[in-house]
C-alpha positions, 0 to 999 in steps of 0.5 A: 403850445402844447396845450392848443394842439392838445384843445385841438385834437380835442375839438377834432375828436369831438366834432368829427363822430357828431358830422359822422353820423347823421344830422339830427336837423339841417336847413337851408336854401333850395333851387331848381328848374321845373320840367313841364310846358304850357302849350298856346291857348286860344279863347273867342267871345263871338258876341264881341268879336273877341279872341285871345291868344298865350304863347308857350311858356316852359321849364320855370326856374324855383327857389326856396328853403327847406328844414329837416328833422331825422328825430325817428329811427329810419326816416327823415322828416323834411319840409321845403317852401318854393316859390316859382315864376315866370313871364310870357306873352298874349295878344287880344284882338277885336274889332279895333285890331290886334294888340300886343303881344303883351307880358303877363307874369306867372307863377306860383308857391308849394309847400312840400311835406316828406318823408324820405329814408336812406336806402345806401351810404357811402364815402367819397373822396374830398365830398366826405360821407354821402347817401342815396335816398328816396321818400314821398309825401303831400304837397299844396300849391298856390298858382296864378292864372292864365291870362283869359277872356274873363280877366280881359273882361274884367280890366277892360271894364266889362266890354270887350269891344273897347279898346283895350288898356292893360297894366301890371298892377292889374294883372296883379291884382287880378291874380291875387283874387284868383289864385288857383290852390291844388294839392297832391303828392310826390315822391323823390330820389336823389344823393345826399352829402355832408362834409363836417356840418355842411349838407347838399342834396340833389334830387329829382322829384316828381309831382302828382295831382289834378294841374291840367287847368293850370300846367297842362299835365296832371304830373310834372318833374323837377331837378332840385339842388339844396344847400345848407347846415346840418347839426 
């Protein structure tokens, strides 16, 4: 019996200066919700009598993974993968009436790529160590379109006079031929905690770039919650 509380104490004593100070790599999943709205958009083509319409869409939800590496003195190196969606609705009138509103799918994925350093560190009760932070970096982004005339022109065969079909599928591979790529950069501020190799971050993060065709801003936020292991 002694020699299993002896191998504990020594498991104990081992573990605990490693989890103590920093972890060397961590990865794990990402969640968040994104902070910005698509207002309602409208577009004619006169010579056919056409007009379409989007409604407003707002606040997509994310989901990812991440991985980071605190390898050089001073700053952590991190990278994280998200993967955004959402639905809404547009409707198409011409001459044969209105149609619709029919849901059309958005979304898109980011890769981001930061540099973050500690700014304080501090104990808390029960969560264990913990630390504030900020950082910055690059970040490329891959998006879908939104549902416009061209497109309707495309599904409907090149006549927009016509009486419109529309599936899913096509939306689908309409995006995938036209996917919108942007880059820009971030930077970001939040807690950081860990309890023995468990790791959590909550952040908020603001992106910065040209999205005003895609998102109607050129900077948007986000709210950001990550779970996982650091060693």
């Amino acid at each position: 019996m002694k020699q299993y509380k002896a191998l504990l104490i020594g498991l104990v004593l081992t573990v605990l200066p490693f989890n103590s100070a920093s972890a060397i790599i961590g990865f794990g999943i990402q969640g968040g919700q994104s902070l910005f709205s698509v207002g309602a958009r409208s577009a004619e083509d006169l010579s056919a009598f056409a007009v379409i319409e989007t409604a407003t869409f707002e606040n997509p939800l994310n989901l990812g993974v991440y991985v980071y590496l605190d390898i050089i003195p001073f700053v952590d190196l991190e990278v994280d993968a998200n993967i955004i969606g959402q639905k809404y609705d547009f409707s198409f009138v011409n001459l044969l009436g209105t149609k619709g509103p029919y849901p059309a799918p958005w979304g898109g994925y980011s890769i981001y790529f930061t540099a973050r350093r500690k700014i304080v560190g501090f104990e808390l009760p029960i969560l264990g160590g913990a630390q504030l932070f900020a950082g910055g970096g690059y970040n490329t982004h891959s998006f879908a379109p939104l549902v416009n005339l061209s497109l309707v022109e495309s599904l409907m065969d090149g006549d927009l006079s016509a009486e419109p079909e529309f599936s899913e599928d096509d939306f689908i591979d309409f995006v995938k031929d036209n996917k919108i790529d942007k880059e820009g950069f971030h930077i970001q501020g939040g807690l950081k905690f860990q309890l023995m190799m468990l790791d959590a971050f909550l952040f908020y993060r603001q992106t910065i770039g040209d999205f005003e065709d895609v998102l109607d801003a050129k900077t948007y936020g986000s709210m950001n919650l990550r779970l996982g292991l650091g060693f």
